[in-house]
C-alpha positions as CSV (number, residue, x, y, z in Angstrom):
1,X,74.0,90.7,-9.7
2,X,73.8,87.0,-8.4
3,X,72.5,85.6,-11.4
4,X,68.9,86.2,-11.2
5,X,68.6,88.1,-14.4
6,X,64.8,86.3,-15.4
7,X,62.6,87.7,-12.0
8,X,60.2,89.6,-12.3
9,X,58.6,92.3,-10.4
10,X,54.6,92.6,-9.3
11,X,52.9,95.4,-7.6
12,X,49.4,95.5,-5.9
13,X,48.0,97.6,-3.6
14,X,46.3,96.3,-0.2
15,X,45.0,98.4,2.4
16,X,45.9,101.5,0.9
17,X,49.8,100.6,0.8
18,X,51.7,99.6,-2.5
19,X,52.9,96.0,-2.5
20,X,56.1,94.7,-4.4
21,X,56.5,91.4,-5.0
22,X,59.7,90.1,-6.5
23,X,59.6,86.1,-8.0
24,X,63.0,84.8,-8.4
25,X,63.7,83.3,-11.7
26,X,66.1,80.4,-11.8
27,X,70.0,81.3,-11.8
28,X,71.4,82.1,-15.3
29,X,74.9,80.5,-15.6
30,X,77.8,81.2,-17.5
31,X,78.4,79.1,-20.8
32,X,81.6,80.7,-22.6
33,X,84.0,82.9,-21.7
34,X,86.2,84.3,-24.1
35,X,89.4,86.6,-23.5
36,X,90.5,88.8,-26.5
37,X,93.9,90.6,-25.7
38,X,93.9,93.4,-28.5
39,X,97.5,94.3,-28.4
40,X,98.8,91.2,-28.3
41,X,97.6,88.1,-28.2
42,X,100.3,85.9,-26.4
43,X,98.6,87.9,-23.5
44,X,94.7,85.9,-23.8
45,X,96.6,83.2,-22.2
46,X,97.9,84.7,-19.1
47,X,94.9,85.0,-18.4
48,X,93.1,81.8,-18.3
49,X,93.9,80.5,-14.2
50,X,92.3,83.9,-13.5
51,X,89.1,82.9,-14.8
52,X,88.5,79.8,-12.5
53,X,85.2,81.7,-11.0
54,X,83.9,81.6,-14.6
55,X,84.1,78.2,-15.4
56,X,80.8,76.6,-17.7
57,X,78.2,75.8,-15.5
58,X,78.4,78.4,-12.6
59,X,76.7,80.8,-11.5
60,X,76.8,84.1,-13.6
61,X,77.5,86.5,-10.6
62,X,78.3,90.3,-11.7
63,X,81.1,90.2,-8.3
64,X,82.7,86.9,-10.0
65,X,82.7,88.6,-13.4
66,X,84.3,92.0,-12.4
67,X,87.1,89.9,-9.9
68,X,87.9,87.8,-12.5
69,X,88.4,90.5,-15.2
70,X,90.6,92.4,-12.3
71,X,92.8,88.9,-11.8
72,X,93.2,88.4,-15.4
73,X,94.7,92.0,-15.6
74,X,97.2,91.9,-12.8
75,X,98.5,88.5,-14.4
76,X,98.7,90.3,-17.4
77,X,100.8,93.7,-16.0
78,X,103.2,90.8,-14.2
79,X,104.0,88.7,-16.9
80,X,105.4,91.4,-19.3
81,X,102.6,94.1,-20.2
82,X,103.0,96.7,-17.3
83,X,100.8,99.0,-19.1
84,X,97.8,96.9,-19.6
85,X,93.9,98.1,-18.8
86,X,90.8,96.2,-19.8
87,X,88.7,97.0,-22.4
88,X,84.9,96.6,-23.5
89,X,83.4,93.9,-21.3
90,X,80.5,92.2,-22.9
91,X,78.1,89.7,-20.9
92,X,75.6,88.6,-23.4
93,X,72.5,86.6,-21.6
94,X,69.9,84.0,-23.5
95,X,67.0,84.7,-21.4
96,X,65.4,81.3,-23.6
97,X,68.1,79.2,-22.1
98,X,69.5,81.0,-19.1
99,X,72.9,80.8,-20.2
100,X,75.6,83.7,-20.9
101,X,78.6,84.7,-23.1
102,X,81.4,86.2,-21.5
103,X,83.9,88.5,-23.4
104,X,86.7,90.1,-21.6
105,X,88.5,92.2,-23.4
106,X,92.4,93.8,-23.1
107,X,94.5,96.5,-24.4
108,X,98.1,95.4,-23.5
109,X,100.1,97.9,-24.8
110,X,103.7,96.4,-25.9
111,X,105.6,93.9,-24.0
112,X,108.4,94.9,-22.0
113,X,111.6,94.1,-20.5
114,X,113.5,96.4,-17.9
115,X,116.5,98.6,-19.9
116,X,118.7,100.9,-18.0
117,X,117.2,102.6,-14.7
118,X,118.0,106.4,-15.8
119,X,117.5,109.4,-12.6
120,X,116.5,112.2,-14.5
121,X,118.5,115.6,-13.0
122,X,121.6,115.9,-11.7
123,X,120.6,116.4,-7.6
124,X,120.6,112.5,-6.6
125,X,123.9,110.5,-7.6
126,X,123.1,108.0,-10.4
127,X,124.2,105.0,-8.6
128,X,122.4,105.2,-5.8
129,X,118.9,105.5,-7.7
130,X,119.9,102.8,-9.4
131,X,121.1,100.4,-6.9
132,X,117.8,100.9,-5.1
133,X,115.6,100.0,-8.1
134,X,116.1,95.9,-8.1
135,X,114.8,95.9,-11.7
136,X,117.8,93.7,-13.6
137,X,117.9,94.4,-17.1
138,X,116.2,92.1,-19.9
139,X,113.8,90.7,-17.1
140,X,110.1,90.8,-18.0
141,X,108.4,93.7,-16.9
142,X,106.2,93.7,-13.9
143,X,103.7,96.6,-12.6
144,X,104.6,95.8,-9.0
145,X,108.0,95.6,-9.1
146,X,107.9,99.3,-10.5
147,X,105.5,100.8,-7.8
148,X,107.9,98.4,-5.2
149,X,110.6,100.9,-6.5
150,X,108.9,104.2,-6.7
151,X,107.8,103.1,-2.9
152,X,111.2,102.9,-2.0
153,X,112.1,105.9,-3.5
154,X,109.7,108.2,-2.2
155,X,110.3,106.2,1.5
156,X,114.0,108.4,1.6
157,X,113.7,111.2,3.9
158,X,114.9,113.5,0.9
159,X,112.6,112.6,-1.4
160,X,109.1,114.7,-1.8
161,X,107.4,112.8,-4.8
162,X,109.2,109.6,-6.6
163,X,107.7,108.9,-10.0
164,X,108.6,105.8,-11.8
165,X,107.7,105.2,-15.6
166,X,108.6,102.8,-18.3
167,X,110.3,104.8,-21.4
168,X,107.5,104.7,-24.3
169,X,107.1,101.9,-26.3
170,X,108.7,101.5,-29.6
171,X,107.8,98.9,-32.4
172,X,109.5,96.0,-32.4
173,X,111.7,96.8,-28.9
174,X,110.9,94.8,-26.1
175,X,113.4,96.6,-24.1
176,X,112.2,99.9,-22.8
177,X,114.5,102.3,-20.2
178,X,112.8,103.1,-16.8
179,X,112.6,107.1,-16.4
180,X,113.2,108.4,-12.3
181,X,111.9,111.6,-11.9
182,X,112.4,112.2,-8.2
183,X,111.1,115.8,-6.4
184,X,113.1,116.8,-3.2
185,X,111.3,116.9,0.2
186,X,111.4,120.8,0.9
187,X,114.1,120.6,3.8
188,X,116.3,119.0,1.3
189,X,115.8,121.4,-1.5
């Protein structure tokens, strides 16, 4: 996981007691990296500051890979693609030249913009949920700002279980309605 993906391992046995022997290889080091959003594309590109651990010429440490993939998703959920998750990671190593080939992969889902904040039910007034939600409408999507609001929500003394959701996407709308589904806490019910 450091980069030492050429040692090798060597047993004896002395004395009656097994032996192991590990000789470090020299450190393999990334060469490429390459970030393929699958949804859409305009996404690849939100991603690049995230990769700064990954740049040619460094080590090719497993921690660095994985952080990096993890940064390059949460820039991806905050600039518009709430829904995002990674895909198939592929780390190819040359074992001739110690070098690797880095893919990160993303599915994006569909970019989004906040529509109308819409409290499912009739218990809570439909002002008040929506006052408390900060989430203007036509501003680019953000996972944070939705769990900020669903935190809030579920914060209120008569609130159980707040669940916050963008509506599901539909082709060719950016803007997507965000669906409250709020549970009472049992003294309020």
């Amino acid at each position: 996981s450091e980069g030492f993906y050429g040692a090798a391992v060597r047993t004896t046995v002395r004395q009656g007691e097994a032996l192991y022997i590990v000789v470090p290889s020299e450190r393999f080091v990334v060469e490429t990296v390459e970030t393929i959003a699958k949804t859409d594309g305009r996404a690849a590109e939100v991603v690049e500051p995230a990769l700064d651990a990954l740049s040619p010429g460094s080590p090719l440490r497993a921690a660095a890979v994985m952080a990096s993939e993890a940064a390059g998703l949460a820039r991806i959920q905050e600039a518009g693609w709430p829904d995002a998750e990674t895909g198939e990671r592929e780390v190819t190593v040359d074992h001739d030249t110690r070098n690797a080939a880095i893919m990160l992969a993303y599915e994006t889902g569909a970019f989004s913009r906040y529509g109308e904040i819409l409290p499912e039910g009739d218990r809570w007034r439909p002002r008040f949920v929506q006052r408390l939600g900060d989430l203007p409408e036509g501003e680019i999507a953000q996972l944070s700002a939705l769990r900020e609001y669903q935190a809030r929500l579920t914060a209120l003394d008569s609130v159980a279980r707040a669940q916050v959701q963008l509506a599901p996407a539909e082709r060719g709308v950016e803007v997507r309605d965000i669906l409250v589904s709020l549970t009472p806490a049992p003294r309020h019910v």
